[in-house]
PyMOL Python script that loads the backbone (N, CA, C, O; Angstrom):
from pymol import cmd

cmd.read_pdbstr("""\
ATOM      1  N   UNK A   1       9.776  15.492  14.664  1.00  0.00           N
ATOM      2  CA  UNK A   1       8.493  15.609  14.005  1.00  0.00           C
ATOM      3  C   UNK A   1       8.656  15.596  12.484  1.00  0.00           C
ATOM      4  O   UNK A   1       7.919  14.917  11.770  1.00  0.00           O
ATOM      5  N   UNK A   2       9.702  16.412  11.976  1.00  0.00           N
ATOM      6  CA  UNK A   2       9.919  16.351  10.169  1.00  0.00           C
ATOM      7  C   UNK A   2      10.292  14.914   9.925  1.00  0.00           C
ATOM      8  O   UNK A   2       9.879  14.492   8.845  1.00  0.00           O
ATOM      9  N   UNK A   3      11.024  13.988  10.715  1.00  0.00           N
ATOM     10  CA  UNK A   3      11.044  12.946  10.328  1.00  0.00           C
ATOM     11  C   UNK A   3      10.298  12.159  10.417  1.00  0.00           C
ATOM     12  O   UNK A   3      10.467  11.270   9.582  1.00  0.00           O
ATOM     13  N   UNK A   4       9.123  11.955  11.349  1.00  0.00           N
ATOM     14  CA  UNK A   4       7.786  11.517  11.188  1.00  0.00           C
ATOM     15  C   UNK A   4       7.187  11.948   9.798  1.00  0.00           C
ATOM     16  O   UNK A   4       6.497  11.197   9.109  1.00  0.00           O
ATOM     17  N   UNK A   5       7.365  12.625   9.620  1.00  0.00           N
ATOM     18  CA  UNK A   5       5.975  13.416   8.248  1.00  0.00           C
ATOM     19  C   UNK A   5       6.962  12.708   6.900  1.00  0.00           C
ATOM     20  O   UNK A   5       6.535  12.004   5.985  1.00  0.00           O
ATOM     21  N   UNK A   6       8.226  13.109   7.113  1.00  0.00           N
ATOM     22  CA  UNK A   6       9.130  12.152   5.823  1.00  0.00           C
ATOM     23  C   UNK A   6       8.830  10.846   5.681  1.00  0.00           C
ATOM     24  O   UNK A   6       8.674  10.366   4.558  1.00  0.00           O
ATOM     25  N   UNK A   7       8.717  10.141   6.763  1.00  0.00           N
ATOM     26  CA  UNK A   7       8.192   8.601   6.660  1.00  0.00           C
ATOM     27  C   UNK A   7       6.972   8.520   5.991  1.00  0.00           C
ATOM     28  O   UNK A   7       6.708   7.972   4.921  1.00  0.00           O
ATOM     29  N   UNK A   8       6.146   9.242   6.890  1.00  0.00           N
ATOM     30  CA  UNK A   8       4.967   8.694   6.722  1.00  0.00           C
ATOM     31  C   UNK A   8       4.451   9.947   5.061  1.00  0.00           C
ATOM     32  O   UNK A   8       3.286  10.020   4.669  1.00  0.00           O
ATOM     33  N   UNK A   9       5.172  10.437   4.652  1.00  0.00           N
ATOM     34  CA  UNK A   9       5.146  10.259   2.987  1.00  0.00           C
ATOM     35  C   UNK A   9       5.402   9.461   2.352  1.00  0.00           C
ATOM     36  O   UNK A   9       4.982   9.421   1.195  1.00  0.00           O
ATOM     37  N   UNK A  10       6.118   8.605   2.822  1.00  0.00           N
ATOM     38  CA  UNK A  10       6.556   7.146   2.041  1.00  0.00           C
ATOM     39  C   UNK A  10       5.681   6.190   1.951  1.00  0.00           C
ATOM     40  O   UNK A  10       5.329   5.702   0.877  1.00  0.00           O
ATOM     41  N   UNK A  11       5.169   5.771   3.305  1.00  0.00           N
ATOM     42  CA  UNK A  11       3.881   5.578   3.395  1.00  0.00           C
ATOM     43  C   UNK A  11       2.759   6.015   2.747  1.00  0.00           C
ATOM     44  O   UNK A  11       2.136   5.229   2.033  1.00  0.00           O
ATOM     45  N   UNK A  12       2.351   7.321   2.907  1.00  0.00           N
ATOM     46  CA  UNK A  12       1.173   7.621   1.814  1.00  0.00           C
ATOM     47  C   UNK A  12       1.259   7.056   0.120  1.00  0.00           C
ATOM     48  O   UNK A  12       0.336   6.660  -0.592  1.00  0.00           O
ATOM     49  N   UNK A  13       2.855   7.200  -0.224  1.00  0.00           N
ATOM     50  CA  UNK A  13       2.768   7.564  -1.655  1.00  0.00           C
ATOM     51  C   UNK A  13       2.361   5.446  -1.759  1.00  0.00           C
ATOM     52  O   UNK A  13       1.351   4.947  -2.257  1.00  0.00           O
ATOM     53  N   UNK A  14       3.261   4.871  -1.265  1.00  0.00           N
ATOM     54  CA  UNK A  14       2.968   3.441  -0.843  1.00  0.00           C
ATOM     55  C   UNK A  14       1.615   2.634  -0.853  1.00  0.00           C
ATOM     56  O   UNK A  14       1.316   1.605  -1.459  1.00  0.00           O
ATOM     57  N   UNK A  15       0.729   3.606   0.205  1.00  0.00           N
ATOM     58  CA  UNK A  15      -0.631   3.009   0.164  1.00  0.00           C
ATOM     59  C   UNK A  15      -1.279   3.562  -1.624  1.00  0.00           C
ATOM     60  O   UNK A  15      -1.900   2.881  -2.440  1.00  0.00           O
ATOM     61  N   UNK A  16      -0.959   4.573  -1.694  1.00  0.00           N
ATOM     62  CA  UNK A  16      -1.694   5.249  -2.769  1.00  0.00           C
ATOM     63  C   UNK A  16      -1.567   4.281  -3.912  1.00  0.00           C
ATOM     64  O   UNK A  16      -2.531   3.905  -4.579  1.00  0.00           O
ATOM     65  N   UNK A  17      -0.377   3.915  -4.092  1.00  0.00           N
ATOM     66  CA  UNK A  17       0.288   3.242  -6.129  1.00  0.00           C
ATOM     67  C   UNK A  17      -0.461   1.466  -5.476  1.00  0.00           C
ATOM     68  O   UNK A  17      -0.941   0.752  -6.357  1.00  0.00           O
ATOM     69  N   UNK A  18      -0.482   1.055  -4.355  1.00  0.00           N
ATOM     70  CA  UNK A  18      -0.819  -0.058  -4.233  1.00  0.00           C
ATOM     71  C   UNK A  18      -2.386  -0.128  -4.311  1.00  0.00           C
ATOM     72  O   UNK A  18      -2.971  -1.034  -4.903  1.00  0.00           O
ATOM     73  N   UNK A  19      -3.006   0.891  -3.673  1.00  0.00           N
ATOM     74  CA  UNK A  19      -4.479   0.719  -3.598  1.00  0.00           C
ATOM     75  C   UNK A  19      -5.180   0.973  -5.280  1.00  0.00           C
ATOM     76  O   UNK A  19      -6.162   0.288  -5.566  1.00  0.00           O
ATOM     77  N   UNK A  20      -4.667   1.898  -6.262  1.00  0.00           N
ATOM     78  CA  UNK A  20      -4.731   1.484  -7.461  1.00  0.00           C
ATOM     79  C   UNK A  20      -4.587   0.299  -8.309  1.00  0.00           C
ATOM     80  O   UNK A  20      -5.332  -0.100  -9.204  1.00  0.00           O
ATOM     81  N   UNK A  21      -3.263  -0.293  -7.774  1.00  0.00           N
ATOM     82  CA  UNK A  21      -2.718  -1.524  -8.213  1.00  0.00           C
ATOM     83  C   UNK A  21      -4.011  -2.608  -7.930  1.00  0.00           C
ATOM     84  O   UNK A  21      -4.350  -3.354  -8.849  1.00  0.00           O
ATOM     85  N   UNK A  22      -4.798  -2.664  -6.460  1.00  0.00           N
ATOM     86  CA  UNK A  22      -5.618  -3.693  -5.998  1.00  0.00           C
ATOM     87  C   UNK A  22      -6.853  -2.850  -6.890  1.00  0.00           C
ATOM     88  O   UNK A  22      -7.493  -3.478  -7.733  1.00  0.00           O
ATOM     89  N   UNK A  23      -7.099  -1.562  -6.667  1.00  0.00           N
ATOM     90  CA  UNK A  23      -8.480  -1.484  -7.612  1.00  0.00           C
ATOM     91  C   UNK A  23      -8.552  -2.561  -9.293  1.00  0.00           C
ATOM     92  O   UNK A  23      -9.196  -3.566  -9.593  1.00  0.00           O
ATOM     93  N   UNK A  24      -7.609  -1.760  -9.999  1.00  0.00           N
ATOM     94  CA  UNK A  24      -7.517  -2.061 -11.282  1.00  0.00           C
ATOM     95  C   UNK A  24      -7.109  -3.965 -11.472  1.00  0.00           C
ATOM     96  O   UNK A  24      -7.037  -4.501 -12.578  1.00  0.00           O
ATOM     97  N   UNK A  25      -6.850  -4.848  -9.896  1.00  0.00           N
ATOM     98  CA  UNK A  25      -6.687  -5.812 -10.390  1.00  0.00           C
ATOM     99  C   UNK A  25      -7.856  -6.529 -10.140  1.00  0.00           C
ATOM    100  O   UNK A  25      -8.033  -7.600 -10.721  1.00  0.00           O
ATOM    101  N   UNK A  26      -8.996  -5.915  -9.053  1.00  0.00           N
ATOM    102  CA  UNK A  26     -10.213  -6.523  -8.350  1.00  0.00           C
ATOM    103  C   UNK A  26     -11.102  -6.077 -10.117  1.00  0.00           C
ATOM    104  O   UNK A  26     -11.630  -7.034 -10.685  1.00  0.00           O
ATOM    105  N   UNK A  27     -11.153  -5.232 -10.541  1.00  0.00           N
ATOM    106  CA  UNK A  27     -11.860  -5.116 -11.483  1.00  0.00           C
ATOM    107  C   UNK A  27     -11.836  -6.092 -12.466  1.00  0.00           C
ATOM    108  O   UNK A  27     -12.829  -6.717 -12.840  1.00  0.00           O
ATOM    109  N   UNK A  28     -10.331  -6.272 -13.028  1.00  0.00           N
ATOM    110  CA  UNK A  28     -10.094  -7.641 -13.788  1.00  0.00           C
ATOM    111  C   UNK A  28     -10.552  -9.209 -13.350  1.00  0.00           C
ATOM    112  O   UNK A  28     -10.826 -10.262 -13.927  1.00  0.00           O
ATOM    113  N   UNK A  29     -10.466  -8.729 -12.047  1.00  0.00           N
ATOM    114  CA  UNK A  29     -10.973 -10.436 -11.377  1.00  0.00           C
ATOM    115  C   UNK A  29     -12.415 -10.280 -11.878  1.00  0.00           C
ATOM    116  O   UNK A  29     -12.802 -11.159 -12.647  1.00  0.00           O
ATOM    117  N   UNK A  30     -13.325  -9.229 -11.540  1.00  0.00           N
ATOM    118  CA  UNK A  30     -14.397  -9.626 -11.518  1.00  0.00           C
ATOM    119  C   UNK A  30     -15.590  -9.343 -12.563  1.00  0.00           C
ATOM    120  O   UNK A  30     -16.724  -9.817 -12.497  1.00  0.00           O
ATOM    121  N   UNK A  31     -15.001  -8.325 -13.698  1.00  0.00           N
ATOM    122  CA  UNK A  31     -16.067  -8.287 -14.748  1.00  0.00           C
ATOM    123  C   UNK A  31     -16.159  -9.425 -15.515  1.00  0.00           C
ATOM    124  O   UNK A  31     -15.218 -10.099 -15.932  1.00  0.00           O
ATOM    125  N   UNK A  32     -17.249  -9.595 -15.669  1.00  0.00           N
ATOM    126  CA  UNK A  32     -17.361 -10.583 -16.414  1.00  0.00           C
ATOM    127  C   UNK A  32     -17.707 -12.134 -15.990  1.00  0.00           C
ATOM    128  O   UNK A  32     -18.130 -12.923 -16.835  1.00  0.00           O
ATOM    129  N   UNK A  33     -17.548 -12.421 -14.956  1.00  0.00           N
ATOM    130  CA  UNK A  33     -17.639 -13.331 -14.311  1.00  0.00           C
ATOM    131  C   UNK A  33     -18.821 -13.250 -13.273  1.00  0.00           C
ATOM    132  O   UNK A  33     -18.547 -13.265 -12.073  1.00  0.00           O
ATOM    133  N   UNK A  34     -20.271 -13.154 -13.747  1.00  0.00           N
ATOM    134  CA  UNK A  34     -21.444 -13.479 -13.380  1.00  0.00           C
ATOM    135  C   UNK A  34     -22.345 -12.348 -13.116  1.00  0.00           C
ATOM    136  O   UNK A  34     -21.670 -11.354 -13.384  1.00  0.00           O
ATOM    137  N   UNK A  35     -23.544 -11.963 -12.723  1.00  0.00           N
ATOM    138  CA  UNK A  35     -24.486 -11.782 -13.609  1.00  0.00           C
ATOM    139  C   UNK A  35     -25.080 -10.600 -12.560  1.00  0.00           C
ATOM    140  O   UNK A  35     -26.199 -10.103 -12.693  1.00  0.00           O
ATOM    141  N   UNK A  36     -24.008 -10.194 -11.361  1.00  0.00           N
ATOM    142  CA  UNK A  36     -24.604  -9.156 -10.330  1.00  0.00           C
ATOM    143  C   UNK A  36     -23.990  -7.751 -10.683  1.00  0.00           C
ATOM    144  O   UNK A  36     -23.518  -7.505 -11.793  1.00  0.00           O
ATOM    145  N   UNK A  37     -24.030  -6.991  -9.807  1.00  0.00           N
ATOM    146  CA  UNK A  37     -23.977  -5.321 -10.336  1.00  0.00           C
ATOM    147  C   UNK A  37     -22.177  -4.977  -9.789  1.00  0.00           C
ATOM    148  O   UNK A  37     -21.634  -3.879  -9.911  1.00  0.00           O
ATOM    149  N   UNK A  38     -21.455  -6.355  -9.132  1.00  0.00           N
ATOM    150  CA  UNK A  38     -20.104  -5.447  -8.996  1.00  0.00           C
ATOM    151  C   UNK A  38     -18.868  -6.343 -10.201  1.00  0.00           C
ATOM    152  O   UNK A  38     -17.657  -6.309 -10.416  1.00  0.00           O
ATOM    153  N   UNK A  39     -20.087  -7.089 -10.740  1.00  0.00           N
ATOM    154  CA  UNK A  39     -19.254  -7.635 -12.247  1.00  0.00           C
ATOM    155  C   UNK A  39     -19.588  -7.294 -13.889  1.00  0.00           C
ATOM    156  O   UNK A  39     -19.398  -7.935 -14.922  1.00  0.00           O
ATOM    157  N   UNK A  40     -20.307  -5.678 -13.538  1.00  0.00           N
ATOM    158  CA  UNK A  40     -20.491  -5.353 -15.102  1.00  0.00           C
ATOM    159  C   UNK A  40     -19.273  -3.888 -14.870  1.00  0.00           C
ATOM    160  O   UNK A  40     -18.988  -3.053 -14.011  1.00  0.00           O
ATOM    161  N   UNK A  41     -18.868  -4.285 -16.237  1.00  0.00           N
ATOM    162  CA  UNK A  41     -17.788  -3.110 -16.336  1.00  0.00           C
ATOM    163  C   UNK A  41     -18.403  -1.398 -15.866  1.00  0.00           C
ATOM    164  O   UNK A  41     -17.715  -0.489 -15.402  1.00  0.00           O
ATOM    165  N   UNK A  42     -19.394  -1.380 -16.070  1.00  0.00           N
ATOM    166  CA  UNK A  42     -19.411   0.296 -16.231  1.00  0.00           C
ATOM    167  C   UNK A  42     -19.258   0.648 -14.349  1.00  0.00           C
ATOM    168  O   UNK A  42     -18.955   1.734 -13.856  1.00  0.00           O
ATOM    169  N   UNK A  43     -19.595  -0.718 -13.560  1.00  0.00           N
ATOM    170  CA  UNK A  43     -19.338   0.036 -12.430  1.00  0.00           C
ATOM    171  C   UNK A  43     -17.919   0.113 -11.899  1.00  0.00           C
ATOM    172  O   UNK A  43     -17.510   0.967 -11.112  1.00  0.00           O
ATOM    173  N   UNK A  44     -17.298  -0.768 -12.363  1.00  0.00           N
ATOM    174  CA  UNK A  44     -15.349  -0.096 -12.083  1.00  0.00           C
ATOM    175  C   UNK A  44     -15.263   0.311 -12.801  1.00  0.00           C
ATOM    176  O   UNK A  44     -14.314  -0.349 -13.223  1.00  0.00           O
ATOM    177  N   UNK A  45     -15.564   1.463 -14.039  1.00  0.00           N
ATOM    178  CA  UNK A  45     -14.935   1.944 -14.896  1.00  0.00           C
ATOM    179  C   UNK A  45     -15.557   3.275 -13.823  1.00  0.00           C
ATOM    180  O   UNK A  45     -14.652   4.087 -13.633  1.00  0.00           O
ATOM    181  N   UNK A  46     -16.610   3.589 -13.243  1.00  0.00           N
ATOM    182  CA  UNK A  46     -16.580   4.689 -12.555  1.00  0.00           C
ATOM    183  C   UNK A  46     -16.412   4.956 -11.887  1.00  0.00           C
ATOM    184  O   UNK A  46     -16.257   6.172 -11.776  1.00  0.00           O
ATOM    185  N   UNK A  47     -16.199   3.700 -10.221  1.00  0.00           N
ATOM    186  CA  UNK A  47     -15.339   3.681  -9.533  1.00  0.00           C
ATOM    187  C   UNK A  47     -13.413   3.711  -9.501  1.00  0.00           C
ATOM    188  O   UNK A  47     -12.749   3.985  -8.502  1.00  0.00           O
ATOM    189  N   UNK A  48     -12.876   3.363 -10.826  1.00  0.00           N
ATOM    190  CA  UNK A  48     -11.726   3.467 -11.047  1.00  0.00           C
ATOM    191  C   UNK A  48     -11.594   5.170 -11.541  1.00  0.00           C
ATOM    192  O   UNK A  48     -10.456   5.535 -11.836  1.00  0.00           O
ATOM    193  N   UNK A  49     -12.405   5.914 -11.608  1.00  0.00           N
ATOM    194  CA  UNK A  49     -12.641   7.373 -12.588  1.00  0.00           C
ATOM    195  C   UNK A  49     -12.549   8.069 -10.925  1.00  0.00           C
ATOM    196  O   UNK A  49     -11.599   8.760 -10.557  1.00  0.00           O
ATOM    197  N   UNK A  50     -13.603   7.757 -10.153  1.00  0.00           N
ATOM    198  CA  UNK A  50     -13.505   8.461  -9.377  1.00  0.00           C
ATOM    199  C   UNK A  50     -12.306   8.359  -8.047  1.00  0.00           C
ATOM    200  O   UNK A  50     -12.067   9.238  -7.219  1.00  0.00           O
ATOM    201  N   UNK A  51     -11.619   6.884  -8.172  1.00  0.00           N
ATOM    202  CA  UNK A  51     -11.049   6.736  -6.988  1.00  0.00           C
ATOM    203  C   UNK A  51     -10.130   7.366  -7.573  1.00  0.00           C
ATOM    204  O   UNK A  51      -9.675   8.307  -6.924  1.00  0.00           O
ATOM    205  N   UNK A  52      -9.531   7.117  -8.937  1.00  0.00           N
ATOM    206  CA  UNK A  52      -7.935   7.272  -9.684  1.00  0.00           C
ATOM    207  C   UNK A  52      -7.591   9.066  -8.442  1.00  0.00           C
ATOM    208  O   UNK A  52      -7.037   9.079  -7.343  1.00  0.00           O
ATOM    209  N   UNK A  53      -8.101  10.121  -9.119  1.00  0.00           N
ATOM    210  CA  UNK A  53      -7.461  11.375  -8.865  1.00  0.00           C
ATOM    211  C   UNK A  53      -7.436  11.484  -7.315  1.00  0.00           C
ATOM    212  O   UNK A  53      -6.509  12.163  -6.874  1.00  0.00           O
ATOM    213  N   UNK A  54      -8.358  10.892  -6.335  1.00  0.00           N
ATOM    214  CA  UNK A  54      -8.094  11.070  -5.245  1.00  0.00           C
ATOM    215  C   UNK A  54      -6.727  10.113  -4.555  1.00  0.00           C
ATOM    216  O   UNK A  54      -6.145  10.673  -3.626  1.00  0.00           O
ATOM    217  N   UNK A  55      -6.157   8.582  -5.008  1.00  0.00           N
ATOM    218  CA  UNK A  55      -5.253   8.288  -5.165  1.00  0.00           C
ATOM    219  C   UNK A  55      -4.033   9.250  -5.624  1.00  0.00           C
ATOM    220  O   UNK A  55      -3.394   9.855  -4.763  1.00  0.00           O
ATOM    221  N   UNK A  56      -3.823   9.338  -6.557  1.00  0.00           N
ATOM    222  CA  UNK A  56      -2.835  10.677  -6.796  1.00  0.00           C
ATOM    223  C   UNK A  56      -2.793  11.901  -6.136  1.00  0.00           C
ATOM    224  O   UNK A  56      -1.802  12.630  -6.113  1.00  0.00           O
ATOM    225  N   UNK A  57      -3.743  12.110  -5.656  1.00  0.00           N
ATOM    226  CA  UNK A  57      -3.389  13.247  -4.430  1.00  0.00           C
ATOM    227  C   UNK A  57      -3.255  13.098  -3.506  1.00  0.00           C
ATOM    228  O   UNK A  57      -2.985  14.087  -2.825  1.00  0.00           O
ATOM    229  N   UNK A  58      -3.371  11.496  -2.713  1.00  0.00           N
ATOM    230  CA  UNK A  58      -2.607  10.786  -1.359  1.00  0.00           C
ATOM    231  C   UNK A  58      -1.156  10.865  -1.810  1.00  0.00           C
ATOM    232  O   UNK A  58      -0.298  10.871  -0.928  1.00  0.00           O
ATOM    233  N   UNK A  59      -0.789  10.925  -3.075  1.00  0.00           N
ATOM    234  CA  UNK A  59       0.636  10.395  -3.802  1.00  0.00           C
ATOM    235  C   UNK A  59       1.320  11.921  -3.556  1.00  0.00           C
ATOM    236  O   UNK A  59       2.394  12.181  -3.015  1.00  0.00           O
ATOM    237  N   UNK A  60       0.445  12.726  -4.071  1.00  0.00           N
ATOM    238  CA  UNK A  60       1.533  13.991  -4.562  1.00  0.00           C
ATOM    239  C   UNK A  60       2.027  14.447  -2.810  1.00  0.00           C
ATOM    240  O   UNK A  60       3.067  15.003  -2.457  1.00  0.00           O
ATOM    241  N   UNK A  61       0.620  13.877  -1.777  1.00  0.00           N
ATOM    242  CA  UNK A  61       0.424  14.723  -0.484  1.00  0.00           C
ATOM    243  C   UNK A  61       1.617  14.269   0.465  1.00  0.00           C
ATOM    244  O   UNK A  61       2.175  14.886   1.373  1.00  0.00           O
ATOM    245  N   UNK A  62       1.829  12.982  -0.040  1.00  0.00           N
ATOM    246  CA  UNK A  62       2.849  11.875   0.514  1.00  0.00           C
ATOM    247  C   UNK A  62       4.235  12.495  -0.339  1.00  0.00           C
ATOM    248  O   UNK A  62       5.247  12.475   0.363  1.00  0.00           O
ATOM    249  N   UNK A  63       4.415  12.982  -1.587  1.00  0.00           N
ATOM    250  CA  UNK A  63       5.837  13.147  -2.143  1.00  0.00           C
ATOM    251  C   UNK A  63       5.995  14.472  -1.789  1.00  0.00           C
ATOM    252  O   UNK A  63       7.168  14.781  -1.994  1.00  0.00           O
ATOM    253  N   UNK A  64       5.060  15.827  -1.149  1.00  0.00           N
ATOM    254  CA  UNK A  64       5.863  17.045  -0.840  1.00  0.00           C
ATOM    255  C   UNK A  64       5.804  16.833   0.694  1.00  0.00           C
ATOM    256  O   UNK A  64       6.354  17.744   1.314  1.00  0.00           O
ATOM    257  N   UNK A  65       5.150  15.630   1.619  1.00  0.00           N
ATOM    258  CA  UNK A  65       5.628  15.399   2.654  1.00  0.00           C
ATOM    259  C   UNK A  65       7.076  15.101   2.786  1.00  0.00           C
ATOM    260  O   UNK A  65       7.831  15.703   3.550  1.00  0.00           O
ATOM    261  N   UNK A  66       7.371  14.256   2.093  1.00  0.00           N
ATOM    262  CA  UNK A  66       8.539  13.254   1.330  1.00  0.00           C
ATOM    263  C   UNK A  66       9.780  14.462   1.030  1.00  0.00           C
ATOM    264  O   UNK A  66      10.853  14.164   1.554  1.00  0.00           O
ATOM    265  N   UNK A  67       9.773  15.325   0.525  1.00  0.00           N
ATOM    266  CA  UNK A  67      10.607  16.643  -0.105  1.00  0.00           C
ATOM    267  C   UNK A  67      10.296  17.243   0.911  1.00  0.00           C
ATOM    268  O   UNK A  67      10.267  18.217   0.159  1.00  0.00           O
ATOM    269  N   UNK A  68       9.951  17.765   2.173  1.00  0.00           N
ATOM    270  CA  UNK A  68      10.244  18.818   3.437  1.00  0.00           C
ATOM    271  C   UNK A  68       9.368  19.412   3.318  1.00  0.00           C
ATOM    272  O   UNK A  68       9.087  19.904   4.411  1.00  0.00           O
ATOM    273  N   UNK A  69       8.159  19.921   1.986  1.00  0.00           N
ATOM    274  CA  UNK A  69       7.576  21.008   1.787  1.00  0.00           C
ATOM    275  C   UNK A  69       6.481  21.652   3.616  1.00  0.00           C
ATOM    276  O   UNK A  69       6.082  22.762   3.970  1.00  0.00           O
ATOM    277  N   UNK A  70       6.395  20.150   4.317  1.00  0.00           N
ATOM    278  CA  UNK A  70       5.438  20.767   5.657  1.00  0.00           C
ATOM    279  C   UNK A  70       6.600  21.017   6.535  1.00  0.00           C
ATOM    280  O   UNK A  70       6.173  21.442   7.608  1.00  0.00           O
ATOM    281  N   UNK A  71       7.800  20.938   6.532  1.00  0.00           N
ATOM    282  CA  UNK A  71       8.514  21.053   7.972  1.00  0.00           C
ATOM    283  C   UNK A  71       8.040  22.265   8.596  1.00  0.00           C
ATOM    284  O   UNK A  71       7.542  23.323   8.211  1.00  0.00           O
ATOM    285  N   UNK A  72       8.362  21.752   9.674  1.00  0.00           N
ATOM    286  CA  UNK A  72       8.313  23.480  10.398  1.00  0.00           C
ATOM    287  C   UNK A  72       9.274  24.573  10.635  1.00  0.00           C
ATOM    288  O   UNK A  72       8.874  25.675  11.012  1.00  0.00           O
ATOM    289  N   UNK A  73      10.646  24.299  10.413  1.00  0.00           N
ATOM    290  CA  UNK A  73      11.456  24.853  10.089  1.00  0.00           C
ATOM    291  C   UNK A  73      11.653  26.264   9.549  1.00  0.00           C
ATOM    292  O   UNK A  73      12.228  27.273   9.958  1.00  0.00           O
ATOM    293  N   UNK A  74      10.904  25.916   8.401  1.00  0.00           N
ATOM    294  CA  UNK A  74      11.027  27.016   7.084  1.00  0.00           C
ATOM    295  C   UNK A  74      10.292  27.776   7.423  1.00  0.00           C
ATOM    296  O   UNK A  74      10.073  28.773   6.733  1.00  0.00           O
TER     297      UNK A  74
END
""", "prot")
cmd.dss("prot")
cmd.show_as("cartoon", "prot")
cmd.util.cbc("prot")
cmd.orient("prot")
């Protein structure tokens, strides 16, 4: 079971840095480039505000999975 939860921290921290990576690059694709409501900046600037910290806490949840902190062990 601890080695399940070690993986799949790797996994979390994985999905987390990538799903930022695709936010912040879908935003670049698309401001600016025509005249509807998911190509004016202010709406990824508040969707990137609000997704950012919940991303980083898939990350941190995935790196003390990652470090043993849930085993059952202890």
């Amino acid at each position: 079971m601890n080695s399940i939860k070690k993986f799949l921290g790797i996994v979390w921290v994985i999905i987390s840095v990538a799903a930022i990576f695709l936010l912040v690059q879908s935003a670049f694709a698309h401001v600016n480039h025509g005249k509807e409501d998911i190509n004016k900046p202010t709406f990824w600037i508040i969707i990137i505000t609000i997704f950012t910290p919940i991303a980083v806490g898939l990350a941190l949840f995935g790196w003390y999975s990652l470090k043993g902190e849930y085993d059952m062990d202890k």
